[in-house]
C-alpha positions in Angstrom: 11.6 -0.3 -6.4 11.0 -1.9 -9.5 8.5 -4.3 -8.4 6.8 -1.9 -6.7 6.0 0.0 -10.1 4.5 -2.6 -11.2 2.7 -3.9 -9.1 1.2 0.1 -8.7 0.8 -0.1 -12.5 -1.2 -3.7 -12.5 -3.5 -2.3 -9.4 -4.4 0.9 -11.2 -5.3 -0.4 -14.2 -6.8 -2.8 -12.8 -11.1 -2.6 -13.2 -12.3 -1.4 -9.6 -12.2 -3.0 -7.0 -8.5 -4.2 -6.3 -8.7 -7.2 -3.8 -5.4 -8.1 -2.6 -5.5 -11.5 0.1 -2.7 -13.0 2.6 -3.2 -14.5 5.7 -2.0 -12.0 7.7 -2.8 -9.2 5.7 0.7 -7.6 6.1 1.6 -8.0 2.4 -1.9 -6.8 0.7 -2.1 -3.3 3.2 1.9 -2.8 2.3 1.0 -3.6 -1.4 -1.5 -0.5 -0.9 0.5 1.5 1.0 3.1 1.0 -2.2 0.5 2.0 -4.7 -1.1 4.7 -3.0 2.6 6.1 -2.4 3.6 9.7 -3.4 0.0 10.3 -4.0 -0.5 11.9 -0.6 0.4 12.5 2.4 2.9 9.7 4.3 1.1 10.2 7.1 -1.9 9.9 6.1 -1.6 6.4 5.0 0.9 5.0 8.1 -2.3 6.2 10.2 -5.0 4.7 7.7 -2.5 1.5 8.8 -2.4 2.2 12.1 -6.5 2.1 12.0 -6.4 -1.1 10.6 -3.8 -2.6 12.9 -1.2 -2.2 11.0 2.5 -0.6 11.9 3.6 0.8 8.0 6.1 3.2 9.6 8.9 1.4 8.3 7.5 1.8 4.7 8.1 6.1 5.5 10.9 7.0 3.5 9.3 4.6 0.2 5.4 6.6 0.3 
């Protein structure tokens, strides 16, 4: 979970915009997901996922 502070702590004080890039995009949106965790809603951001294509169900008990 360490990591994951971090990388939360880079991205936010980060100048605006954040781009993240991988081929697939699976690690930048979990990389957001991450960040944007225990900000908001869970559910809100496995459907913001879902909208993109994106299954982040498993990343539930983490946001």
């Amino acid at each position: 979970m360490r990591i994951t502070h971090a990388i939360a702590a880079l991205a936010l004080a980060a100048p605006a915009p954040v781009l993240a890039y991988c081929r697939t995009g699976t690690r930048s949106i979990t990389a957001w997901a991450l960040t944007h965790g225990g900000q908001g809603n869970a559910d809100d951001i496995i459907a913001a996922g879902a909208q993109a294509g994106y299954d982040l169900s498993s990343l539930r008990p983490l946001l």
